[in-house]
C-alpha positions in Angstrom: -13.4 22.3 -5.2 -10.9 24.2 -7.5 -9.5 27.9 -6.9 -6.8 30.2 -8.0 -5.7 30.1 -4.7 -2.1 29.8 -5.1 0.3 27.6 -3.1 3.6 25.6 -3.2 4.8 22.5 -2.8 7.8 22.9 -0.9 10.6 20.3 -0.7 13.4 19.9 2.0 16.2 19.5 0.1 15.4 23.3 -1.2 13.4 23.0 -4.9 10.0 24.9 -4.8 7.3 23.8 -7.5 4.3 26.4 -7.4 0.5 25.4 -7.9 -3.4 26.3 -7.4 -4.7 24.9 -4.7 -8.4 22.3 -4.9 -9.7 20.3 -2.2 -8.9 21.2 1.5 -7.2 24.8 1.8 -4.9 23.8 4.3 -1.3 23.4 4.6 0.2 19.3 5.2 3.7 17.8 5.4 4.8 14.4 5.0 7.3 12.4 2.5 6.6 13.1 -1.2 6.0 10.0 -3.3 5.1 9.7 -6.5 2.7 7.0 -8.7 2.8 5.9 -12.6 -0.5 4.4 -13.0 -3.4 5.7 -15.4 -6.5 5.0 -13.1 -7.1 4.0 -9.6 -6.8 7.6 -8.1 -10.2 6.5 -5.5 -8.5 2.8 -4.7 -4.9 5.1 -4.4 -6.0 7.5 -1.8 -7.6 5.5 0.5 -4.9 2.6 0.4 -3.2 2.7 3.8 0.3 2.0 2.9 0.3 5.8 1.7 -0.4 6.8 5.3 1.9 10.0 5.9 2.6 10.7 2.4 1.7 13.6 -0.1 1.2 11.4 -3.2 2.3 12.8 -6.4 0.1 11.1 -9.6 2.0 11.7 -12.8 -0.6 10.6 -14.7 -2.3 14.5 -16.1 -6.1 13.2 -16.2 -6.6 13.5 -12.8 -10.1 14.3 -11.2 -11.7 13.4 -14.8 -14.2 10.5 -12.9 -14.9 11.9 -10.3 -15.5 9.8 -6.5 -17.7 6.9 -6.3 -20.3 6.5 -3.3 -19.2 4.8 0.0 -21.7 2.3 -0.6 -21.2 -1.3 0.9 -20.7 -5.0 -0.7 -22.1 -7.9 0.1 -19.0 -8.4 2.5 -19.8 -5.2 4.1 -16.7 -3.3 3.0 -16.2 -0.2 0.8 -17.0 -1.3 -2.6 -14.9 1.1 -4.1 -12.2 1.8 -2.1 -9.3 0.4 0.0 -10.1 2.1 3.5 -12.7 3.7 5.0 -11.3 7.4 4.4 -8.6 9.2 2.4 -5.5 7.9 4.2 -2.5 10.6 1.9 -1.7 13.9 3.6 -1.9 15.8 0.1 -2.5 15.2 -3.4 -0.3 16.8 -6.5 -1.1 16.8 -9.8 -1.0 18.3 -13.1 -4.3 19.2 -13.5 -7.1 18.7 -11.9 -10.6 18.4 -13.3 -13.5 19.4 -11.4 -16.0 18.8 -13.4 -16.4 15.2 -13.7 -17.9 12.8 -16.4 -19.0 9.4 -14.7 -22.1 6.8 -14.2 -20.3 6.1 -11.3 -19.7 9.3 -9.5 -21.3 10.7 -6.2 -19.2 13.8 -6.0 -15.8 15.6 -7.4 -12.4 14.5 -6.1 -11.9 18.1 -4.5 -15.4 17.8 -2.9 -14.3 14.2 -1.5 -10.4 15.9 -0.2 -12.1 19.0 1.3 -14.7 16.9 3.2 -11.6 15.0 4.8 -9.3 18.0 5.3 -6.6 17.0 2.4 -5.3 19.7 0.5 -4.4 19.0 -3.3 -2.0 20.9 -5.4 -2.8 21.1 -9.0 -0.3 23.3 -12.0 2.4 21.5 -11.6 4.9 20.0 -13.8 4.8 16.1 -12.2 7.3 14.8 -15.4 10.2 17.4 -14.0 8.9 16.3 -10.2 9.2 12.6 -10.7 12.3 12.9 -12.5 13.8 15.4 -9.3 12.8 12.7 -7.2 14.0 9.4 -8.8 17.7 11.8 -8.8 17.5 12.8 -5.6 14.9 9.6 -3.9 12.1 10.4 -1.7 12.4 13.3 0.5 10.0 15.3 3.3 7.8 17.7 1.5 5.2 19.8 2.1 2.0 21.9 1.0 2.5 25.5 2.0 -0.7 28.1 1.2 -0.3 31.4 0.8 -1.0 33.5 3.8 -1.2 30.4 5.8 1.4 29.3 8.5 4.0 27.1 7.2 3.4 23.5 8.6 6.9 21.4 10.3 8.2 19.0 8.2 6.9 15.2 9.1 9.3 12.0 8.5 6.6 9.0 8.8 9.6 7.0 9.3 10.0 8.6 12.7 7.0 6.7 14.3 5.0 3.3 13.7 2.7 4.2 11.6 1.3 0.7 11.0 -0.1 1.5 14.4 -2.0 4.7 13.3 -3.7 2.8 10.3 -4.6 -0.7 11.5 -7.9 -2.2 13.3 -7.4 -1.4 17.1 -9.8 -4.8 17.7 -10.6 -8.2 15.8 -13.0 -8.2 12.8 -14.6 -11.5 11.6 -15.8 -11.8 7.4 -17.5 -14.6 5.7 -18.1 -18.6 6.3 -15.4 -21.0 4.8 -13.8 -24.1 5.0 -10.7 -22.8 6.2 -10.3 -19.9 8.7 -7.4 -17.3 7.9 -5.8 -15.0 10.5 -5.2 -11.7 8.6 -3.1 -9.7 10.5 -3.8 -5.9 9.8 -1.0 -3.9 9.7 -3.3 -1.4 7.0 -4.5 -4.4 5.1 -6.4 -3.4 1.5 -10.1 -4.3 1.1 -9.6 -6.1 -1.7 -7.3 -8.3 0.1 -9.6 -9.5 1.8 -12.3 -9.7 -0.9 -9.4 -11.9 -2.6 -10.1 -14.4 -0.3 -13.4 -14.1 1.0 -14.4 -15.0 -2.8 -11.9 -18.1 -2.6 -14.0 -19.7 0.0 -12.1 -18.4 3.5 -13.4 -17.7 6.4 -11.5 -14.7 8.2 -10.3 -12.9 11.0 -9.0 -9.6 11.1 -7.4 -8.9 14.1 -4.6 -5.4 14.8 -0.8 -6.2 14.1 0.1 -6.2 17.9 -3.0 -9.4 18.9 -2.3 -12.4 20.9 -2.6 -14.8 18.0 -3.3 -17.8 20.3 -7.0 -15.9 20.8 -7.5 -16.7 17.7 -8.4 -20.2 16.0 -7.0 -20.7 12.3 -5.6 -22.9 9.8 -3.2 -20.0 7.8 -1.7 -16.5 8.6 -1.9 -13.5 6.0 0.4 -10.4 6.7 -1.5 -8.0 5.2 0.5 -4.4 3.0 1.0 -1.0 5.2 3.0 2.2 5.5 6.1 3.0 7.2 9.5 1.3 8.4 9.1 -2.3 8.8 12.0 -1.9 11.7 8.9 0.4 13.5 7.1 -3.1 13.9 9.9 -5.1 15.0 7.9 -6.7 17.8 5.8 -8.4 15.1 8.6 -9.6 13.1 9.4 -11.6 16.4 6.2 -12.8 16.7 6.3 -13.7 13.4 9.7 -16.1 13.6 7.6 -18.0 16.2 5.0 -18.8 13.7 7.3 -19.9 10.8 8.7 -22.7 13.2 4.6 -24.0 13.0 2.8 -25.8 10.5 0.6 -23.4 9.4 1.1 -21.6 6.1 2.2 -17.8 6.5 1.7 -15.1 3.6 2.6 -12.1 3.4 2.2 -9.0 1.1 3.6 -6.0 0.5 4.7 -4.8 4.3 4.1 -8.1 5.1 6.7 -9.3 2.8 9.3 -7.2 5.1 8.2 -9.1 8.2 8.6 -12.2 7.2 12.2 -11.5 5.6 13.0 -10.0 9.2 11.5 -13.0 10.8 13.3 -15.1 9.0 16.5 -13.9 9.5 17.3 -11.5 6.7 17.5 -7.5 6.7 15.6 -4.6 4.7 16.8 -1.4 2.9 14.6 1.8 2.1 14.6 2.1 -1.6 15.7 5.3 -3.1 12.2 6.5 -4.4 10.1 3.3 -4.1 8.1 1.2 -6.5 4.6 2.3 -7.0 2.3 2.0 -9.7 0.5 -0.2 -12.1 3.4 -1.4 -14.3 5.9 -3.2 -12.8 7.3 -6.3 -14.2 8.5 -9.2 -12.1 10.2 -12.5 -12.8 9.6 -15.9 -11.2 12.6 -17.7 -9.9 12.8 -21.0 -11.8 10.4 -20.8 -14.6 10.8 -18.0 -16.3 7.4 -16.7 -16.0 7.3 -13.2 -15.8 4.0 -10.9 -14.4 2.9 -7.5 -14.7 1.8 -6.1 -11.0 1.0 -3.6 -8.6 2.9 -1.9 -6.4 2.9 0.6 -3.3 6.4 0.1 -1.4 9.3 2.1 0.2 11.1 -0.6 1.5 12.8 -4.2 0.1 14.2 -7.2 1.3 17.9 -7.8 0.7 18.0 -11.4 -1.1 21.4 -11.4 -0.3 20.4 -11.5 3.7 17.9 -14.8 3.6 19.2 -17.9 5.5 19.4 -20.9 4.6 16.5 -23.0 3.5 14.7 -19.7 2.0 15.0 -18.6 -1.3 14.6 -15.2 -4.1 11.2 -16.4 -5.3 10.5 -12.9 -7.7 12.4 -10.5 -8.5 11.8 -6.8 -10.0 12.6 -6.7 -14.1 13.3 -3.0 -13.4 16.0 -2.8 -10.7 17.1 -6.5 -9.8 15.2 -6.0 -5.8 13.1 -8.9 -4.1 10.1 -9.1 -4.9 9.2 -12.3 -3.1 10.2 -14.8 -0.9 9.5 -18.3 -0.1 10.9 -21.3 2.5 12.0 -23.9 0.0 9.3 -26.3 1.6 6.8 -23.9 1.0 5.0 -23.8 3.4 5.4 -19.9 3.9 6.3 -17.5 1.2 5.4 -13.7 0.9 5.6 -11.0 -2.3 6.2 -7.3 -2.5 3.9 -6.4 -5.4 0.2 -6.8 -4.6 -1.8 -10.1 -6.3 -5.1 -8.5 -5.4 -4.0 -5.4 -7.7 -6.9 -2.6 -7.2 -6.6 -0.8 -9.6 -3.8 -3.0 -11.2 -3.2 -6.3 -13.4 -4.5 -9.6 -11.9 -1.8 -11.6 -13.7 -0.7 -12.9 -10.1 -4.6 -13.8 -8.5 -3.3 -17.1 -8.4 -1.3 -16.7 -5.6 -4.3 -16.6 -3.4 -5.6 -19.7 -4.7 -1.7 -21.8 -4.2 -1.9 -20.1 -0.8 -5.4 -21.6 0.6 -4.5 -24.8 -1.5 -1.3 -24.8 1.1 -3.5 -23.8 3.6 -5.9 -27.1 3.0 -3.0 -29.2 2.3 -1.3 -28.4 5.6 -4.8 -29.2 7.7 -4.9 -32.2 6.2 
């Protein structure tokens, strides 16, 4: 749905940038982030980790594809996206297309926002936003309609937010010869497509379960939103489980917890990485990747203890980008090896981590 209906994006730290409103016509707050890729806009939306933000795509062919249908694969997830609903609190753009041009397509994206009560701002200039907020870093926002009351700001750093977003009970996928633990904390489908194909056999179960419940041969600490302080009770539970034999990986959010669990400390990045095209280096070989990215938050390299080491770091801005315990038996990444929509330079992670995984069952 697209109007002339005007309204404003509204920033705390005072600037104003004015649009046309499509999708929902009503007003949202949260922390204004902004993403560099070219496609993905469906897999985007619905990817948890965005939980609480009003996403900013600087990319101007937004809306151009439309919305593929919910439809179900043969795993029984979302084939096309990475949750079950739009998880952003509002869209901006440059433009927005409503009339859309794809095989593919079930409805517009305006259609898809409206039907979930997510506003979207289109007319404005996202080069001079982006660039405001990689001067100023990420700040609270929010989408104010005209002759609609003006909504309080929300900081999703104030609360756990991993809490709002992740499975409240224990989900089982797929037969395998090795059963993974997947700890949701707003784990991506595609994560877990990654290793259902591999040959796993998995349980999801929320970020706050009794892990001894459960019976598995490896631990995957799946992406999400927010603070990873917010979910300091896991990070404990988490330094229990590095002392074991079992292989841990984390992702994304997970990458966080395990740096916390293993003794070092985490800083909010000034505007985050996110996007499509971020390079990363591989500690010791020279090997460098192209990856995907959704992040507010780093591990300081500086912080690890002994007998853990930098295993990537960003090209862009020198920050983690993965860690490892020199054994390596447990190691984690920032960027995201499943990559929808995204590069699939880094897949292999998935296979050296059920390769651990078999290797430490014996």
């Amino acid at each position: 749905m697209k109007s002339k209906r005007k309204a404003s994006l509204v920033l705390k730290d005072g600037a104003v940038f004015e649009g046309h409103l499509f999708g929902s016509h009503t007003p949202a707050a949260g922390e204004v982030v902004f993403n560099t890729g070219m496609v993905g806009y469906p897999e985007a939306i619905t990817d948890p980790s965005y939980y609480g933000q009003i996403l900013v795509l600087t990319y101007p062919l937004i809306g151009n594809y439309g919305v593929p249908s919910f439809d179900q694969d043969s795993y029984g997830l979302p084939r096309h996206f990475e949750s079950g609903h739009v998880q952003i609190r509002g869209l901006v753009t440059a433009n927005y297309h409503g009339e859309y041009h794809h095989w593919n397509a079930a409805q517009s994206l305006g259609e898809w926002l409206h039907s979930e009560s997510v506003p979207g701002i289109y007319g404005i200039d996202t080069r001079a936003l982006a660039r405001h907020l990689r001067e100023r870093g990420t700040v609270l926002g929010k989408i104010v309609v005209d002759g609609e009351a003006e909504p309080g700001w929300y900081d999703p750093a104030s609360e756990n937010v991993v809490d709002r977003v992740a499975r409240k009970e224990p989900v089982t996928y797929g037969e395998g010869d090795v059963r993974i633990a997947v700890i949701d904390c707003g784990v991506k489908n595609n994560i877990l497509r990654c290793l259902l194909r591999r040959g796993a056999a998995l349980t999801v179960v929320p970020w706050d379960y009794d892990l001894s419940q459960v019976d598995y041969d490896g631990i995957l600490i799946s992406n999400g939103p927010g603070d990873p302080e917010q979910v300091a009770a896991l990070g404990i539970r988490v330094g229990t489980l590095l002392g074991e034999s079992k292989p841990v990986f984390g992702i994304c959010l997970g990458c966080q917890v395990v740096g916390l669990a293993a003794g070092g400390s985490t800083f909010k990045l000034p505007y985050g990485h996110r996007g499509q095209n971020q390079p990363v280096a591989e500690t010791g070989t020279g090997k460098w990747a192209i990856t995907s990215q959704n992040h507010g938050y780093a591990v300081d390299g500086r912080s690890l203890p002994e007998g853990w080491e930098v295993w990537f770091t960003n090209g862009n801005d020198g920050t983690l980008e993965g860690l490892r315990m020199k054994s390596g038996l447990h190691r984690a990444v920032q960027f995201h090896p499943e990559a929808v929509c995204g590069p699939v330079d880094t897949a292999y992670l998935f296979d050296a981590f059920l390769d651990e995984v078999r290797r430490a069952r014996g």
